[in-house]
N, C-alpha and C positions, 0 to 999 in steps of 0.2 A: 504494500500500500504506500503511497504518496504520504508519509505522515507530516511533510510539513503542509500540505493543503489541506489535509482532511481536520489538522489540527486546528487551520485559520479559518474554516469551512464551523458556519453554524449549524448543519447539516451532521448527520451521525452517520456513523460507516452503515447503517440497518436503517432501511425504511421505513414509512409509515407501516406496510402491509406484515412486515419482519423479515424482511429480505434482503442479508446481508450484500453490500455493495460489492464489487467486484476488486483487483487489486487496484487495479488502472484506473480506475472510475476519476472519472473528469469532475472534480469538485467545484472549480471553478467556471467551467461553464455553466454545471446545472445551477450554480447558488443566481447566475447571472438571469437562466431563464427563469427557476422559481420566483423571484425578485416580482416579474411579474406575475405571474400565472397562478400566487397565492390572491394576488388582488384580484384578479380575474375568478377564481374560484369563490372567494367572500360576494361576489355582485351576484353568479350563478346563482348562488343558495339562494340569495333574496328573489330572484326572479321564480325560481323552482318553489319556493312558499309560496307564493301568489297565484301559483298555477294549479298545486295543489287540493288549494281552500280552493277553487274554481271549480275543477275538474278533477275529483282524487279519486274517481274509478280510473280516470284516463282513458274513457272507452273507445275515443275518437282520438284516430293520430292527424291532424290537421295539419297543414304548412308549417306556422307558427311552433307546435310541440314538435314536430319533426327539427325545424331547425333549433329548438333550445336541445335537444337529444342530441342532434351532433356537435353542440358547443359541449358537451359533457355534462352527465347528470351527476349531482352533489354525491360524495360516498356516504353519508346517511339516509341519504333518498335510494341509493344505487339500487338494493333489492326487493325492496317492495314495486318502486319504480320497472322495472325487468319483468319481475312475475306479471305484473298488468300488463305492459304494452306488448309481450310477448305471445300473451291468454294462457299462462303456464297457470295463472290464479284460475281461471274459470275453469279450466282440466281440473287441478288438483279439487273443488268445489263439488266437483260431479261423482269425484272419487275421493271423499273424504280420508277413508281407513285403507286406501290401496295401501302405502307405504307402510301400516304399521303390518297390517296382515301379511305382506312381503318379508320385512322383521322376523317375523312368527312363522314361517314356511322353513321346509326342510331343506338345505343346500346341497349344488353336489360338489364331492372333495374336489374335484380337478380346478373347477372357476373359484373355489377358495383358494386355493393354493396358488394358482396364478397371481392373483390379485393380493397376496399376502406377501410376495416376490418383489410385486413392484410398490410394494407401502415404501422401503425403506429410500424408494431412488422419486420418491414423487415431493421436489422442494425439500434440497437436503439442505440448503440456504437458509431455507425460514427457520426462525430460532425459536417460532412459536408453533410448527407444524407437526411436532410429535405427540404434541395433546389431543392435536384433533386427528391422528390416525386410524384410532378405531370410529370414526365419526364416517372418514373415510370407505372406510371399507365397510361399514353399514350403508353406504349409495352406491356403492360398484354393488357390490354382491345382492342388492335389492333390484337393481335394476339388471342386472346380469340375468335373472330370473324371471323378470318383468318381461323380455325383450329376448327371447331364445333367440331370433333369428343374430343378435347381433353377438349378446352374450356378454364377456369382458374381452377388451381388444386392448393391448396399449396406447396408450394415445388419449382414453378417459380418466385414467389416475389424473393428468395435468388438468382438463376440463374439468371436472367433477372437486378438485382439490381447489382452482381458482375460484371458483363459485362458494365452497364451504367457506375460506377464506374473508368473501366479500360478504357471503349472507348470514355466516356464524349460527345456519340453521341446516340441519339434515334432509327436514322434510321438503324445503323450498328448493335446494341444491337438489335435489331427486328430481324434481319437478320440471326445473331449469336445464338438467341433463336432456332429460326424455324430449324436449321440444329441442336442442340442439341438435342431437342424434336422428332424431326421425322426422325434426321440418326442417333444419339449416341447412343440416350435411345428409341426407339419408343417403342410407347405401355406403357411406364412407368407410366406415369401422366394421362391416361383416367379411367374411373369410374371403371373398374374392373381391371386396375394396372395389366393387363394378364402378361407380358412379365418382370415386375420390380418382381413379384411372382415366377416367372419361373428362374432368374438368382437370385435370394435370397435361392433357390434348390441349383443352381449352384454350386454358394460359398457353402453351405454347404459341400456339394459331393467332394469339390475341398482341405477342409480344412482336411474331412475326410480320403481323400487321400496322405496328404503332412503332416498335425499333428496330429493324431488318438487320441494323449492320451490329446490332446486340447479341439479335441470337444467333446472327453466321458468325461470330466472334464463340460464342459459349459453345454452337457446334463445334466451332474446329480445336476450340480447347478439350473436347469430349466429354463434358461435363453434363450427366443425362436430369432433366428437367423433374424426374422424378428424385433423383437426388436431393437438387436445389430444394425443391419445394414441398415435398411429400408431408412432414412435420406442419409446415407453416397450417397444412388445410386441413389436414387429421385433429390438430390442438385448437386450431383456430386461435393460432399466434402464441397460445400459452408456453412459458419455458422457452421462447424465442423469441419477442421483443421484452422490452420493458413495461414492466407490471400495470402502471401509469396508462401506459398506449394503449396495453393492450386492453385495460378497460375500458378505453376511450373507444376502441373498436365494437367491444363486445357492448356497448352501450346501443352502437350503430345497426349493429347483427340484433340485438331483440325487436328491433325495431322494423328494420326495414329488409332484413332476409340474408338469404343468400347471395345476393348480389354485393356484398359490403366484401365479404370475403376476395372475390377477383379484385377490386377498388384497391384494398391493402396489398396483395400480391403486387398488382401493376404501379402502384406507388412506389414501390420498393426497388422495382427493377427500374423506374424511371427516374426516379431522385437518385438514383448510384447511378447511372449508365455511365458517366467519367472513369469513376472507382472501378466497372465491370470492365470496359474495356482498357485498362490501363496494368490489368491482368496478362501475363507473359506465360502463365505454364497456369496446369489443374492443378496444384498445389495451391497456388496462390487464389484461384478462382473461389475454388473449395472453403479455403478460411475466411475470404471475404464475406463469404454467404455464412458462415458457419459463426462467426464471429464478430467482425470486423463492421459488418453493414448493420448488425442486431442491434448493438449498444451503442452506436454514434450521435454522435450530436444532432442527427436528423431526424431519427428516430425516439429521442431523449422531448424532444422540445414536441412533445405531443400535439399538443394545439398548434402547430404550424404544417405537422406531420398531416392530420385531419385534415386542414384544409385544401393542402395541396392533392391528397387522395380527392378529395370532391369537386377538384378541376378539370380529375381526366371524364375524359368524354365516355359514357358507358348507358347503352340502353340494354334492358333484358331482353328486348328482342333479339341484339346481335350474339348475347349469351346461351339466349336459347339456339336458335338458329348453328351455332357453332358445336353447340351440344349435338344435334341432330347429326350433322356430318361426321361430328368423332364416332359417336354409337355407331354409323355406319360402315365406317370407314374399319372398325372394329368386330365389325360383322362381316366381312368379306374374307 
């Protein structure tokens, strides 16, 4: 660690969330963007009260609440806010005692033990995440059983852990899982990953269309797009940006869908494309992605990160439309 910055830094090496900083972590820049973006977050709360006392079903996502959601919802708002605009609350309503009855159901040993594997590698960071492990593994192994087709996959320890994290409740985090897995991503996390294969096309096709001299750059480096990106869409960002961001995403995904997801991807490939192509060998490509582009100052400064994602140009037609040709093109 930098300990003369982090010493001059009013900032602690551990986040708000408990997620110990990195050794490199940039003190001095984040203290520079915090400076504002705590002001900015004090103004949100007051607008988010307001909105509230108005409208605290949230039953309608208008312009106006669409655009305070991607300015970022307050983290005392964050999980109740989610469960509504998401309908995870009017699911869980329908099915009051699903989750406890799930609790109370016989397991079988193999999805225990899988998921008992990866308790120990899920936020080894968080200096607060050892308490909530068997919280943990009461929502994988509830919904593992909920949900045979998918089962436990890796990839939901990170999802299901960020959400307990933020909601500090089992039952919501359950609930919050179920509409990620089976309305954001379906198909992502079951054993032949049909549909997380089928939009890993996607983005390609999508890159090839908006940075051409990107991706014949990443081609010839042979760097396969399922590489790059397979995590990013499986977690939906978890364990690979920062915490901050990534709620700032997942803010945008209860919200507004699956299409936030490509938005984040193509953001990331187009705010680095200097960085990507300034790349000389797969080693170096590798760590950029792996690394290097995750924790940077662009991706740090969330509120700038957001808005540049909601400048590139993206209609669901041309994502559906693109879906259509991968599935085919995968049929042949």
């Amino acid at each position: 660690m930098d300990l003369a910055a982090s010493s001059t830094s009013r900032f602690s090496d551990v986040d708000e969330y408990g997620f110990k900083r990195s050794d490199n972590f940039d003190y001095r820049n984040y203290e520079q963007f915090m400076s504002g973006y705590l002001k900015t977050l004090t103004k949100r709360r007051m607008k988010w009260e307001a909105i509230l006392q108005r409208n605290a079903d949230l039953t309608t996502i208008d312009s106006k609440l669409k655009r305070y959601i991607r300015k970022g919802i307050p983290g005392p708002f964050r999980a109740d806010v989610w469960m509504k605009i998401s309908g995870a609350a009017k699911l869980q309503q329908r099915s009051p005692t699903l989750y406890r009855n799930l609790l109370g159901a016989h397991y079988e040993k193999e999805i225990c033990d899988s998921i008992t594997i990866d308790l120990p590698r899920t936020f080894p960071d968080n200096i607060h995440f050892d308490t909530k492990k068997e919280r943990l593994f009461n929502i994988l192994v509830a919904y593992a059983h909920h949900n045979r087709e998918v089962g436990y996959c890796q990839g939901l320890n990170y999802i299901a852990g960020l959400l307990l994290i933020v909601t500090d409740d089992e039952e919501k985090s359950f609930w919050l899982l179920k509409h990620i897995v089976e309305s954001i991503v379906p198909q992502y996390h079951t054993k032949n990953m049909a549909n997380l294969l089928r939009d890993l096309a996607v983005f390609k096709e999508m890159i090839m269309r908006r940075a051409p001299q990107v991706n014949r750059h990443i081609e010839n480096l042979g760097l396969p797009y399922t590489v790059i990106a397979s995590k990013w869409f499986i977690c939906i960002f978890a364990e690979v940006l920062p915490v901050e961001t990534v709620l700032r995403i997942w803010d945008c995904v209860f919200a507004e869908g699956y299409k936030i997801v490509f938005r984040v991807a193509l953001a990331l490939f187009l705010t680095h494309k200097t960085a990507i192509l300034g790349c000389d060998d797969i080693a170096a490509l590798a760590n950029l992605f792996r690394e290097k582009m995750m924790q940077g100052d662009i991706v740090t400064d969330c509120h700038s990160f957001i808005e540049a994602m909601f400048k590139i140009r993206l209609k669901r037609s041309e994502l559906e439309a693109l879906r259509k040709v991968c599935v085919g093109r995968n049929n042949t």
